[in-house]
C-alpha positions in Angstrom: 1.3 -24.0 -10.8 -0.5 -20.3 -11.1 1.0 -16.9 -11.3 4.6 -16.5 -10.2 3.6 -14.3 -7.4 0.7 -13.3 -5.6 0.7 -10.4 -3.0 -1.9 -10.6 0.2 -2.5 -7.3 1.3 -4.2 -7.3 4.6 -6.5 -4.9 5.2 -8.5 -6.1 8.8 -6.6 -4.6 11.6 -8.5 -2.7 14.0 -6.8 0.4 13.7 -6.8 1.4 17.7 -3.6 4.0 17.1 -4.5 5.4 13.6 -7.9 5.8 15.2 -9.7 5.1 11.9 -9.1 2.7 9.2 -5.6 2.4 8.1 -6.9 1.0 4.5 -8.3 3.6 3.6 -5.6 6.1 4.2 -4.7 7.6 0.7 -1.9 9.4 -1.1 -2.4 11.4 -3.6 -6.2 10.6 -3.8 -5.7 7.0 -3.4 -6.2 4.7 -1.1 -3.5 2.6 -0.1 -5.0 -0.4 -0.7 -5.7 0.7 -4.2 -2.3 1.5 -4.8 -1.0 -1.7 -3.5 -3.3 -3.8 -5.8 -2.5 -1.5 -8.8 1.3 -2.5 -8.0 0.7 -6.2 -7.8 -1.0 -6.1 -11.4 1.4 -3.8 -13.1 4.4 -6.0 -11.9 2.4 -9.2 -12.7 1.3 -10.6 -9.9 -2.4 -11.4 -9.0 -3.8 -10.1 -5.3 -5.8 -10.9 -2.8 -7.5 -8.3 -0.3 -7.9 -10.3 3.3 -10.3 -8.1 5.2 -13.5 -6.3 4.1 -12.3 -3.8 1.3 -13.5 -4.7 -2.3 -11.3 -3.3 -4.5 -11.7 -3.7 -8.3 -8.3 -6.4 -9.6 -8.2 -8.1 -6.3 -9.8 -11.3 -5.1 -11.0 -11.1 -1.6 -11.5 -12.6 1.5 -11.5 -12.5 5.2 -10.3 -14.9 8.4 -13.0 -16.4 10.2 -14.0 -14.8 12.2 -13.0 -11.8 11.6 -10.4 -9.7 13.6 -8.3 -12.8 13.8 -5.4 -10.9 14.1 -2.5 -11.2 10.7 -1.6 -14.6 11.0 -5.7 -15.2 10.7 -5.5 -13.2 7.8 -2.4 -14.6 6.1 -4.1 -18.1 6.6 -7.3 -17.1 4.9 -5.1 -15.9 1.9 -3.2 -19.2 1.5 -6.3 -21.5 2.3 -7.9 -19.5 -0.8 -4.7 -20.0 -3.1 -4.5 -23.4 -1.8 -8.2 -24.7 -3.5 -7.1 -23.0 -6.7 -3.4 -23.1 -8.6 -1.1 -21.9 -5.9 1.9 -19.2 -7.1 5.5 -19.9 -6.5 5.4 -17.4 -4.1 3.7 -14.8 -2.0 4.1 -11.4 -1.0 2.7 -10.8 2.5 1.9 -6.4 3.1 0.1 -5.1 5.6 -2.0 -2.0 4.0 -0.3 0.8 6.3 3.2 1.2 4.4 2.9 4.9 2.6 5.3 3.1 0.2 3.6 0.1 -0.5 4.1 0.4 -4.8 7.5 0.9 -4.2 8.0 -1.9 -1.6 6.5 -4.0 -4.1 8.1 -3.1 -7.1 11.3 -4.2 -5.2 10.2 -7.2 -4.1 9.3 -8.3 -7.1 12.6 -7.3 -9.0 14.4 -9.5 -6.4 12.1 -12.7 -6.6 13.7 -15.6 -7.4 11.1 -18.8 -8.5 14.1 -20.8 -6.7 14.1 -19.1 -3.9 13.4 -21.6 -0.9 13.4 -19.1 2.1 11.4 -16.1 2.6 13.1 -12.8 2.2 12.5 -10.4 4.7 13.4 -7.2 5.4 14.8 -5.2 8.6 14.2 -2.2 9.9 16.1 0.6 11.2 15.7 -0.7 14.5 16.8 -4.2 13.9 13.3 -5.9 13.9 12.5 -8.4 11.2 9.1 -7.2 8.8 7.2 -9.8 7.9 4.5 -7.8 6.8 6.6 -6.7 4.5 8.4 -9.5 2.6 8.2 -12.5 0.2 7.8 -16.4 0.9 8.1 -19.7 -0.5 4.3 -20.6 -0.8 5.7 -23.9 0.0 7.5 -22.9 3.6 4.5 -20.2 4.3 1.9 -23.0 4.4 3.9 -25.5 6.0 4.7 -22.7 8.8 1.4 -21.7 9.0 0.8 -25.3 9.5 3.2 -25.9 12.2 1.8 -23.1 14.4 -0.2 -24.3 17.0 -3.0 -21.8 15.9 -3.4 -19.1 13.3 -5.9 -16.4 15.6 -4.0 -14.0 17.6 -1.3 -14.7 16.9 1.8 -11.8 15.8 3.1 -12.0 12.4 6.4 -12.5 13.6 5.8 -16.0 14.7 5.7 -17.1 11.8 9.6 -16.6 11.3 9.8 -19.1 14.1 8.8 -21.6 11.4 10.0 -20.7 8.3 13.5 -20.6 7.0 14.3 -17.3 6.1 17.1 -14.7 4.7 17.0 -10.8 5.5 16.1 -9.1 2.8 18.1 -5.7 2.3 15.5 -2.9 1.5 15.2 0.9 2.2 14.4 1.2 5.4 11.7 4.4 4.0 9.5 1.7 2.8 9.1 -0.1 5.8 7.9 2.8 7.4 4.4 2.5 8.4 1.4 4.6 9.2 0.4 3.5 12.4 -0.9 7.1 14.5 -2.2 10.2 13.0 0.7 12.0 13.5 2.5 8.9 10.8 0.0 9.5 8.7 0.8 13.7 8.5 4.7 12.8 8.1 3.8 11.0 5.1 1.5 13.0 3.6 -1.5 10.9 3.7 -4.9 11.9 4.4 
């Protein structure tokens, strides 16, 4: 078994609203990516970049081909982690949450190595975020497994095929950064 917890942090999304590449939005000088790796490794866990940012603490990769969609993505993380020691668990983030050290800080503090459903939060609108949660790496590649493909497919299939529990989180860091005018409301340039 390899780290506790390893956070994929998907980065290849074509960006049609935003209008420009969500990754490298920053706060505070930083892009989000950045600050989402930096999280992973101050609250021990190792990360993995799925799209085509490099970013210095992070192993990388990328769905073949690319622009598979998040599932793709997800897949290409846990294929990776698969052909070396895989970690108890994974954290799944899409690259677009403003708050993404403080979503994974929480996470994190609620992990439990036991834990044999995903946790994932909801929203203030009553939608599931799996982009936004922690799995079994167990149920995630046996889900993954059970889908009849992995490209094109929306991230919230998966929940069709894994047992999961909702995860009670602020719903501020769920917010995301999907159109400019996101990006202004949360201060990120």
């Amino acid at each position: 078994m390899g780290a506790i917890c390893t956070g994929v942090i998907l980065t290849g999304g074509q960006s049609r609203r935003m209008g420009r590449d969500k990754a490298s939005l920053s706060r505070d000088g930083r892009a989000l990516v950045e600050i989402a790796v930096s999280a992973l490794t101050i609250h021990g866990c190792d990360a993995i970049v799925v799209g085509p940012h490099r970013v210095p603490g992070a192993r990388t990769t990328r769905e073949d081909p690319p622009g598979g969609g998040p599932v793709a993505g997800i897949d290409a993380a846990v294929q990776l982690l698969k052909d070396a020691s895989p970690p108890s668990h994974a954290l799944i983030l899409a690259t677009d949450l403003p708050h993404i050290d403080r979503l994974v800080a929480r996470l994190v503090q609620d992990l439990d190595v036991n834990e044999k459903f995903a946790r994932v939060p909801i929203d203030a609108t009553g939608h599931p975020q799996p982009l936004a949660a922690c799995y079994p790496f167990a149920a995630l590649t046996t889900a993954l497994e059970a889908l009849p493909r992995r490209r094109d497919i929306a991230a919230r299939r998966l929940l069709d095929e894994v047992p999961w529990r909702q995860h009670s989180i602020s719903d501020d860091l769920l917010q995301d950064a999907d159109t400019p005018e996101d990006a202004d409301r949360h201060r990120l340039s």
